[in-house]
Structures are given as C-alpha cells and as structure tokens.
N, C-alpha and C positions, 0 to 999 in steps of 0.2 A: 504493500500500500504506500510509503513511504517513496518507493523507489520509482510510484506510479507518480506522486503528489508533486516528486523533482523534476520531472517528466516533464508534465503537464506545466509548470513553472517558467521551465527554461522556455518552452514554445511562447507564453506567455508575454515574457521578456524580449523573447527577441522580435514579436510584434510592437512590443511597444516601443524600440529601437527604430520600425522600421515607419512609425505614425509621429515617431518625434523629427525621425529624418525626413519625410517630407512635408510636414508642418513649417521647416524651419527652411525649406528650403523654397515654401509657398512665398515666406514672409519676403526670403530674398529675391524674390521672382515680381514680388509685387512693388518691392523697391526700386528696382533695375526698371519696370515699367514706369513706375512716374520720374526718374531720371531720363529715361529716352523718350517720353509720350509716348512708349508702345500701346496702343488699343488692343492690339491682338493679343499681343501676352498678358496687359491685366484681363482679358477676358479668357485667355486659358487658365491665370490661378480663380475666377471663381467657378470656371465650371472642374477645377480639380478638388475643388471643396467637398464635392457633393461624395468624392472615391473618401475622402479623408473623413467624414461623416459618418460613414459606410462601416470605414475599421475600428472608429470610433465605437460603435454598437457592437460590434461583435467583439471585439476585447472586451468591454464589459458582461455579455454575455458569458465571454469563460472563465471570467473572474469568479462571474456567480454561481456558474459550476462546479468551479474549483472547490470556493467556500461550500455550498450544499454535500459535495459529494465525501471530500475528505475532512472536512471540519478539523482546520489547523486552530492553533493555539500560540501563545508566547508572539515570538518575532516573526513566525511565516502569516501570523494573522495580520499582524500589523503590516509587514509586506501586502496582502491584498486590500488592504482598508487604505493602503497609500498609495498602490497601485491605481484602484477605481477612481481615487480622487487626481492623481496624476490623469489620468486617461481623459478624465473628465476637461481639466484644465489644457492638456495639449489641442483636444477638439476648441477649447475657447481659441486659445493663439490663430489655431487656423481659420477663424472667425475676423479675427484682425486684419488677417492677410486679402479677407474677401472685402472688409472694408477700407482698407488703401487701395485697394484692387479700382474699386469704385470710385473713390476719389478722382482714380486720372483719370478714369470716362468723364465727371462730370467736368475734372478742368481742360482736359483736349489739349487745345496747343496754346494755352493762352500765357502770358507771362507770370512767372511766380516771386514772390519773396527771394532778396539774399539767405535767408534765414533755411532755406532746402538744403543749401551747405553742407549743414551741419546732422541732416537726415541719416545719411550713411556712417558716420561715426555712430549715431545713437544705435542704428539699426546693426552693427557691426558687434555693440556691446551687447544688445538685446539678445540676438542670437549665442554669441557666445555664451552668456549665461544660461540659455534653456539649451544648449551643447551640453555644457559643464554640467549643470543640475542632472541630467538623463543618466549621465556617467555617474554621478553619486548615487541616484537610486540606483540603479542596476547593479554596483558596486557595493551598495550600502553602506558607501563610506560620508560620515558623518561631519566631520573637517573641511572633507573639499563641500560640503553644500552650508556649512557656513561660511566660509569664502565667498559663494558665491552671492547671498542674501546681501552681505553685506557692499557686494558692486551693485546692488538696486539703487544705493545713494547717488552716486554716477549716475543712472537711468535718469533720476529724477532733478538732477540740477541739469542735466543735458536740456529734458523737456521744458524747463522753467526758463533756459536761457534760450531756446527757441521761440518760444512764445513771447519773451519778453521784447525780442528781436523784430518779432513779427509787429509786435504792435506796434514799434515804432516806425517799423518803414510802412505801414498803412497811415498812421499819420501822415506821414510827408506825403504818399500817393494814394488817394481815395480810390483809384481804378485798382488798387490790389485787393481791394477788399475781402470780395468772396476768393480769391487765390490765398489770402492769409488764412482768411478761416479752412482752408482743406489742407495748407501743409499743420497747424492747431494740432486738427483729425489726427493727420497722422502720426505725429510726434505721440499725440496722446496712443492710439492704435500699440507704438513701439513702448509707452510707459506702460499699459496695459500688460503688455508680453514681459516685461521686465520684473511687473507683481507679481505676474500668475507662474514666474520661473520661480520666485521668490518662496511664493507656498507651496509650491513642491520642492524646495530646500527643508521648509521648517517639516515637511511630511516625512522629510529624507531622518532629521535629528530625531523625531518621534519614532520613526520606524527599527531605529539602530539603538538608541538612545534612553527611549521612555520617555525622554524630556518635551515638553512644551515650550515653543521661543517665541512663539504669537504675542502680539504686544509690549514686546520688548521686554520678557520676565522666562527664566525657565522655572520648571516646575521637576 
C-alpha cells in the first residue's frame, strides 16, 4: 500500500511540474506579447488557458483520490493539503496571464507609458519566484521557500514604482491615459503572481515544518 501511495505521489508531482511549467511560461508569453503588440500570441496564451484549466481539474481530482483511497497522515497529509492549495493557486497565475493577455488586445498599437520598462524586470522576478517556490515544494525544502517569500518585497516596491511612474507621465500626457491604466493591470496581474508564489512558500514551511508564517508570526 505504501509502495502504491509513493507511486501515485510521484505521478502526482510531476504533473504539477508540468502545470507550473506552462503556467509560467503563459505569463512569459503574455509579456513578450504586449512588448511586441503581438495579437496573435496574446491570443494563443488565452486560448492555452482553457488546456491549463483542464490539468488544473484533474490534478485535483487525484489528489482527492489519493487522500480517499490511502488516507495519509503526518507530512504526506500535509503534502496533499498543500498540494491542492498549490494547484489551486498555479490555475490563478494562469488566470493573470489571460489577463495581460487581454490587455494588448484592448491596447493594439497605440503608444504606452515609459513606465512598461520596467515590466520585464518585474515579470523576470515574478516568475523566478513561482520557479523557485515549485522547486521547494516538490523538494520540500523549507529554507529555499522562505527565501523566496521574502523576494515578494521586491515584487511589491517594483509595482509601487511603476504605478507611481505611470501616474506621472499621465499627468504630463492626458492621451496616455487609458495606456497607463493597462500597463497599472499589468504590473498589478505580475504583483498578483508574486502573492500567490508567496502562499505556496508559506504552504511549503507548513508542509515540512508545522509552522504557520501567514501574517508575519510562526506558530
């Protein structure tokens, strides 16, 4: 039974390897799109959404197999209880990616903000971090996913200085407007992916650990 539970585990894992691999690489496809005004390519990451949706459900389904059938205990429980909530959260990221996706459809070819710059650094970090965090769950190593919690800060001063950037070259150009509000979108789309790597860090600490880091306290 055991020997069936690791089995089914491993298969497990390496789906979700292969739902964070192309989640992450939606995100990067969806950025490459609003750097070139590709239409076509933001319209292939959201019709690739719909396959990522897809793996999305079914790795939850044999999570709940898993748990039904072999009824773990200890750390392989908490391994599925962090898994679902991982699964759950890489489906949001590729959620992101369908909304910058969107973005350069609605802005086309029109002129954007200085402040898009700075896009691909955020989005450089952003991914890195749901890289890194995957490797920690799957490793269940506890260390590198605080590590990596802690580069969210980075995430967030990035998006504060893009925004803050934006607002002032709309001041100077009122015709940026609606172009300032969709790179906003997006920055925020990359702070999103930057949380939701983040709670599947602290998922990573409780799963190895027992610890709670939610709200800045363990337990």
């Amino acid at each position: 039974m055991k020997e069936k539970f690791i089995q089914l585990l491993e298969e497990i894992k390496k789906d979700l390897i292969f739902i964070a691999n192309e989640v992450e690489h939606n995100i990067r496809q969806a950025i490459k799109a609003l750097e070139k005004r590709d239409i076509k390519l933001a319209e292939q990451v959201i019709a690739h959404d719909e396959n990522i949706d897809r793996m999305e459900v079914q790795i939850e389904e044999n999570f709940l197999s898993l748990l039904a059938l072999q009824q773990p205990v200890a750390i392989d429980l908490r391994f599925i209880v962090g898994g679902l909530k991982m699964n759950n959260d890489l489906e949001r990221i590729g959620d992101h990616a369908v909304n910058i996706a969107r973005t350069v459809l609605d802005i086309k070819e029109r002129p954007l903000p200085d402040s898009i710059k700075k896009i691909p650094t955020m989005k450089n970090l952003a991914c890195s971090m749901l890289h890194d965090i995957v490797s920690a769950f799957i490793h269940q190593d506890a260390e590198q996913a605080r590590e990596v919690c802690a580069k969210d800060n980075s995430v967030d001063r990035l998006y504060d200085e893009i925004v803050k950037d934006t607002i002032e070259q709309v001041k100077n150009d009122q015709s940026l407007l609606e172009q300032g509000f969709a790179i906003a979108r997006v920055a925020r789309s990359l702070e999103r992916v930057g949380d939701l790597a983040t709670n599947i860090g602290e998922d990573v600490v409780f799963m190895k650990d027992a610890k709670i880091i939610r709200h800045r306290f363990e337990k």
